[in-house]
C-alpha positions as CSV (number, residue, x, y, z in Angstrom):
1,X,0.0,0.0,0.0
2,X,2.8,2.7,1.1
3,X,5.6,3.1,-2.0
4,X,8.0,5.4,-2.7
5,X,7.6,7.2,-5.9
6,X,10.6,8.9,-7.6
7,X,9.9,12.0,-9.2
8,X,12.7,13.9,-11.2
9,X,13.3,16.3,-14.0
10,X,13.8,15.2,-17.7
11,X,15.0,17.2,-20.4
12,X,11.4,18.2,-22.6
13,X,13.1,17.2,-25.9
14,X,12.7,14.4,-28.0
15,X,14.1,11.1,-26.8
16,X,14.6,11.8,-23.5
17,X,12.2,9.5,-21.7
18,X,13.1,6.8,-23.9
19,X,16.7,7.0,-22.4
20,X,15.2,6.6,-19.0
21,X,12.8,3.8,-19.8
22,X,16.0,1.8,-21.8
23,X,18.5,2.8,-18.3
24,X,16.1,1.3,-16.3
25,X,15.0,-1.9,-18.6
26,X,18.6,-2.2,-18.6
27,X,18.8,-2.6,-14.7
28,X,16.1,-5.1,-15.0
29,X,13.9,-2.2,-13.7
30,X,9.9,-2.1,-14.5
31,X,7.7,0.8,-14.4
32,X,4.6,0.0,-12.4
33,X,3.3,3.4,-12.7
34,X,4.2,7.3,-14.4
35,X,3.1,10.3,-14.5
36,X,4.5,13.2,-16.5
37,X,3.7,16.9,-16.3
38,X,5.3,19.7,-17.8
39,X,7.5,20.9,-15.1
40,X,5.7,25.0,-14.8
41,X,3.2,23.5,-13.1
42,X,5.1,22.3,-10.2
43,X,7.2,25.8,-10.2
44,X,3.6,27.4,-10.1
45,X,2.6,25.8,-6.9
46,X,5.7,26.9,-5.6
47,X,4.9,30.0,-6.4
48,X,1.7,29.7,-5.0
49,X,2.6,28.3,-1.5
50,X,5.5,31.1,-1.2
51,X,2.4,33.2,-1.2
52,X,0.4,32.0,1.5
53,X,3.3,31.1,3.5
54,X,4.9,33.8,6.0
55,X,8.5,31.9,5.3
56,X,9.7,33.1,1.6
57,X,11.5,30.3,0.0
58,X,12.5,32.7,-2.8
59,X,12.1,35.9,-3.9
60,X,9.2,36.9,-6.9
61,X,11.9,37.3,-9.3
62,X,13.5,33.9,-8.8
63,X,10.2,32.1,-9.0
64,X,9.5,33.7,-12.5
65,X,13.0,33.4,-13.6
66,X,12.4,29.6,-12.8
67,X,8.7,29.4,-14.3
68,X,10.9,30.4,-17.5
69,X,12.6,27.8,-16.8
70,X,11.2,25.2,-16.1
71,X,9.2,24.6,-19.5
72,X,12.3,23.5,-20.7
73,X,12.0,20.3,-18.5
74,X,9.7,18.0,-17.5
75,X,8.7,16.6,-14.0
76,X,8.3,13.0,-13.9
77,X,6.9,11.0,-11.5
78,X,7.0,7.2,-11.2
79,X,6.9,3.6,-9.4
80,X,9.5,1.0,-10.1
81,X,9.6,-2.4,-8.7
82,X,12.8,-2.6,-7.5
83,X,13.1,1.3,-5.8
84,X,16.7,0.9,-4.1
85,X,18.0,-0.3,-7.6
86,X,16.2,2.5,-9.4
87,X,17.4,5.3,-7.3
88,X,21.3,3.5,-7.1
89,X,21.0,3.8,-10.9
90,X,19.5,7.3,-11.4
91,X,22.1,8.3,-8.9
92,X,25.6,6.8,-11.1
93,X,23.7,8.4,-14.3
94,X,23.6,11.9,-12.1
95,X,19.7,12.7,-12.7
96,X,18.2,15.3,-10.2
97,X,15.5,13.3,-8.6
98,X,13.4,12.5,-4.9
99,X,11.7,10.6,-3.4
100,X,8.8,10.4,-1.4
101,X,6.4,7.7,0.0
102,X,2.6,7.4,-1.6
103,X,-0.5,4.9,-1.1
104,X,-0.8,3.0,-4.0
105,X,-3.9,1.1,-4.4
106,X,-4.9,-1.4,-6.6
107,X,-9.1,-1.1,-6.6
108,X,-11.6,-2.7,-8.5
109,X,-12.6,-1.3,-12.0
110,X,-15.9,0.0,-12.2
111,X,-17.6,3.5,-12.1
112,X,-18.1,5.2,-8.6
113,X,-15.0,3.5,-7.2
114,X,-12.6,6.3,-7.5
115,X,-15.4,8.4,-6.5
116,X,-16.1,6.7,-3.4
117,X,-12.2,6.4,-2.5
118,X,-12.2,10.6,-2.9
119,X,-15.4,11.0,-0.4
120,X,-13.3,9.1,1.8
121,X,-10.4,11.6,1.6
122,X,-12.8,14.2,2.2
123,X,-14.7,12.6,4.9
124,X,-11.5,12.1,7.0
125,X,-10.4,15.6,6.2
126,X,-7.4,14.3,4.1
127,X,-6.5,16.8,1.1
128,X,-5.0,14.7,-1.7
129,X,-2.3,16.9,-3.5
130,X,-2.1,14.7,-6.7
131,X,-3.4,11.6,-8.0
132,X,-2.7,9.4,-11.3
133,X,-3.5,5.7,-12.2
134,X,-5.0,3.9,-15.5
135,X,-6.8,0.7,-16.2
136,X,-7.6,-1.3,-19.2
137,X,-11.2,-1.4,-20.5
138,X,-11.9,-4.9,-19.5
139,X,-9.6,-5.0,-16.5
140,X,-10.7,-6.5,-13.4
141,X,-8.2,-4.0,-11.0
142,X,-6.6,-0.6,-11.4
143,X,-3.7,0.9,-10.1
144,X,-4.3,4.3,-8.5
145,X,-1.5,6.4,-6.9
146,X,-2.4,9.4,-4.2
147,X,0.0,11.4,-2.9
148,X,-2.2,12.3,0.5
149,X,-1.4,15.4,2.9
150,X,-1.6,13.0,5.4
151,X,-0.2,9.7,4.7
152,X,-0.7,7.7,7.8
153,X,-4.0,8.4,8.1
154,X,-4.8,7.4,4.6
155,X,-3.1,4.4,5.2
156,X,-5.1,3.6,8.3
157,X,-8.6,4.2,6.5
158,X,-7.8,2.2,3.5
159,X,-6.1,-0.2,5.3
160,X,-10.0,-1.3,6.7
């Protein structure tokens, strides 16, 4: 249920994540999840928690001088099946990366069950930051990933 994702920065050009997928097919490495989002995004919600924060992690200027940035890359975020390989690997090849731990769930695939899952957040009073997952039409399980505000309560609700 609790995983550590990796997320790091790519290069957005051509060929880039194909040289991450081979590296880590190479290792013997499989994806089980990924997520990619151009990596603005994440500089705008910096942006937008140095403004309701007191504490100033940067100054105004920075943060646009890194929104300009940061279209040039992209933010990646992923599950691997063998995590201390993946990060010993991304670590000899020199990529920027973190990690941090998630619940990932694998739920049954019909309509309302995401639905019901988010209620539950809510219910509990558990903001979800980010979620991502996929299934196949005719799949019996998914494979949802929420990165919860507060982890080990979400863990303790779906764990029942």
């Amino acid at each position: 249920m609790v995983r550590t994702e990796i997320s790091l920065f790519l290069k957005n050009v051509p060929g880039e994540l194909g040289k991450l997928a081979k590296a880590l097919a190479d290792e013997g490495i499989n994806i089980d999840a990924l997520t990619i989002q151009d990596a603005s995004e994440y500089v705008k919600g910096l942006f937008k928690a140095r403004g309701r924060s007191i504490r100033r992690i940067a100054s105004g200027a920075s943060y646009n001088s890194m929104q300009k940035d940061s279209v040039e890359y992209a933010l990646i975020r992923l599950l691997v099946d063998k995590t201390d390989a993946a990060v010993d690997l991304l670590s000899r090849q020199e990529y920027l990366f973190d990690m941090m731990p998630v619940v990932a769930l694998e739920i049954e695939n019909r309509p309302g069950v995401l639905a019901e899952m988010a209620a539950t957040f809510g219910k509990e009073g558990i903001n979800i930051h980010y979620v991502y997952g996929s299934a196949l039409p005719d799949a019996g399980k998914v494979l949802f990933v929420f990165c919860p505000e507060d982890i080990d309560l979400a863990v303790k609700i779906f764990k029942q």
